[in-house]
N, C-alpha and C positions, 0 to 999 in steps of 0.2 A: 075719748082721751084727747088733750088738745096739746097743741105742737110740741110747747114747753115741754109736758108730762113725755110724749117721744123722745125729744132728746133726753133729756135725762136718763131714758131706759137704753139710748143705743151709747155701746160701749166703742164705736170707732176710732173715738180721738183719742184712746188711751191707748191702742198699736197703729197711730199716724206713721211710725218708723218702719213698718211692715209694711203696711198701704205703701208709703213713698216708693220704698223698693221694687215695691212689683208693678207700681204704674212705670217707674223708671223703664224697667226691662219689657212690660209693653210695647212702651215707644221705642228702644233700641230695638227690638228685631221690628218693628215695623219701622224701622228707618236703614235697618240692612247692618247694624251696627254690628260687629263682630264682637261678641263678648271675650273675655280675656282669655278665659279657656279656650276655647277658641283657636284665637289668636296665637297661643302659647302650640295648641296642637301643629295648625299650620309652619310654626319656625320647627318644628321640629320632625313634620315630612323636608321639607326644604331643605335642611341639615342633610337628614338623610340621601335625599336624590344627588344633592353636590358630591358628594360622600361618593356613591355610584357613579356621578360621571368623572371622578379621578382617577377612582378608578378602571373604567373603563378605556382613558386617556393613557392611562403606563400602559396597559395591554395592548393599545395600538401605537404609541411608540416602540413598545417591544417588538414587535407584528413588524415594522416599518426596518430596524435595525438587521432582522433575521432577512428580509429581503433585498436589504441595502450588499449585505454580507454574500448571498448566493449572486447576486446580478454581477457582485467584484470578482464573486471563485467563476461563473460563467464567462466574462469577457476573459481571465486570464488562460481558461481553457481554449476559446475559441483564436486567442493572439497565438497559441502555442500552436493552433491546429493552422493557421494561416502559414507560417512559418513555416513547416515539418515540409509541406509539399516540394519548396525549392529546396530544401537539403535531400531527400529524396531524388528530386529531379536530376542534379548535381552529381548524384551520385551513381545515376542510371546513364548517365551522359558519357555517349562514346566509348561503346562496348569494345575491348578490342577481339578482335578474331581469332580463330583459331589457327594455329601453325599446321599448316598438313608436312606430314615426315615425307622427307625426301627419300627416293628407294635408289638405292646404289648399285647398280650390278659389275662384278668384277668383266672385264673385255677392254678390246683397244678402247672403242669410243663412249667412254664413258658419259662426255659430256653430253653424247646425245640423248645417252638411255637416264636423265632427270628431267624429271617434270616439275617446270620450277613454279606455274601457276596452274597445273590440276586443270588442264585444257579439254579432257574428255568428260570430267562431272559436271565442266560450266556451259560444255554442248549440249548433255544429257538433261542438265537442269533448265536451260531456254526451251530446248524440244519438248519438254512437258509441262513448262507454262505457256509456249505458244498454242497446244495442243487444246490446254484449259481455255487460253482466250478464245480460238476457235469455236469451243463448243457452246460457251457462254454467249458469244455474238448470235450463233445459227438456233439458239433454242429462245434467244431474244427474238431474233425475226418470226418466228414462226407464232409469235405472241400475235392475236390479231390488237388492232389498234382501236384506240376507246376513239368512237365518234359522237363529238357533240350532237344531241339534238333539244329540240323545245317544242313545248305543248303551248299552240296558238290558240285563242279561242275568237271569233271576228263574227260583228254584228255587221249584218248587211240589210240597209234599208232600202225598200223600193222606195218609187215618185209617189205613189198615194193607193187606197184602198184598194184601185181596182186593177193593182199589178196581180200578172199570176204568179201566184208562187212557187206552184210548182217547176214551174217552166226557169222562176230564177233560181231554185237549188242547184235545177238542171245545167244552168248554165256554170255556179260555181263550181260544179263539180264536174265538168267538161274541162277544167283548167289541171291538166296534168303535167309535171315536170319531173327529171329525175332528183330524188328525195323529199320529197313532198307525197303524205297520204292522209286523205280525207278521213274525219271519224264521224263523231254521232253530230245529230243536226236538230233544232226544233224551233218552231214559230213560237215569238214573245210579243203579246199586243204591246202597242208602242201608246195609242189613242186616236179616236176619232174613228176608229174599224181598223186603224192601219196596225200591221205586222210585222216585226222585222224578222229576217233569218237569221241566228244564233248557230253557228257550224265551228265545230271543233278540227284543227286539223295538228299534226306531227309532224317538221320540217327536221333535214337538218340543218347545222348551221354555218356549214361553210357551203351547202350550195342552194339552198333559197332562203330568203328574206324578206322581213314583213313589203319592204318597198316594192319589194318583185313580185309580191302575190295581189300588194295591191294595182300596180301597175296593168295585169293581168283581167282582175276581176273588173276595172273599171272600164274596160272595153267595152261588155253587155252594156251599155250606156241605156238601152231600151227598157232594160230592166232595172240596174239595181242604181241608186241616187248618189249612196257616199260608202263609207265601208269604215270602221273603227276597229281594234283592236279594244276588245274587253280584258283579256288575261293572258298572260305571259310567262311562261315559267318551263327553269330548264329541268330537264329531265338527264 
């Protein structure tokens, strides 16, 4: 069959109106094009969601009025509650006394036998609150009294490897004062062989002081080099 005889047998060019269409719509969605439906779908979630956030917008203007409204009725409570206490006050202000009855007894000397300020219940009533001050003072005193103290901890370095160490625990601990007591102790390699002494001790604090322990320990001069404070803390 030769070409001529082909075409004539193919029927395309008589739905060209079909073909064009649907090459059309090939190339729209391969170009991203949004067909109309489509498009018509899209305006019509968009309607929608604006739709939603209107209303979503009265319900928090609504939401905003109702708390506009309570913060107005709280400040007007809390104005009224500021207030109330000085009329109160005012009104508690300078209680007056009670009148004690005068006792009359018929006799000449009348004017002796009135008691015109109640002389023997304002004896009565000093005699049993000096009696209370009294006992408050003496059960004060018998409180013993809180005494400061602190948990020392002190690195003591000898001059080099071949101090003895024992000999300079010895000697730290040869350093007795009143308030002052040694605890635990132990050797901490420093480098090079050397060791330092690491001793814990409990002062108190109004009668020794790191200055005075160290003043003390720096004497062994044969033995120990310098002396630091590692930790400090009150107890």
């Amino acid at each position: 069959m030769s070409g001529l005889q082909c075409l004539a047998t193919e029927n395309v060019w008589f739905d060209k109106q079909r073909y064009d269409d649907a090459e059309k719509c090939f190339y729209e969605g391969a170009n991203g094009t949004v067909p109309k439906s489509s498009s018509h779908a899209g305006d019509q979630e968009l309607a929608s969601r604006m739709k939603g956030m209107e209303l979503e917008n009265q319900t928090l203007h609504r939401v905003v009025e109702e708390m506009r409204a309570a913060l107005q009725t709280l400040e007007l409570r809390v104005a009224s509650l500021e207030r109330s206490p000085a009329a109160v006050t005012c009104a508690k202000a300078a209680p007056v006394a009670p009148v004690k009855p005068v006792k009359v007894e018929n006799g000449d000397d009348e004017d002796s036998d009135i008691d015109l300020f109640g002389s023997d219940d304002d004896e009565e009533a000093e005699r049993i609150k000096q009696e209370r001050l009294d006992a408050y003072a003496a059960k004060k005193s018998k409180k013993p009294a809180l005494i400061a103290k602190s948990s020392i901890l002190l690195d003591v370095k000898p001059w080099d490897d071949e101090t003895d160490m024992g000999k300079l625990e010895e000697c730290v601990r040869s350093v007795q004062m009143d308030g002052l007591l040694w605890g635990a102790s132990k050797l901490v390699p420093v480098g090079y062989g050397i060791k330092k002494l690491q001793i814990n001790c409990v002062v108190e604090d109004d009668k020794v002081g790191t200055d005075i322990l160290e003043e003390e320990l720096t004497k062994f001069e044969d033995y120990i080099q310098s002396i630091d404070v590692a930790a400090f803390n009150k107890i």
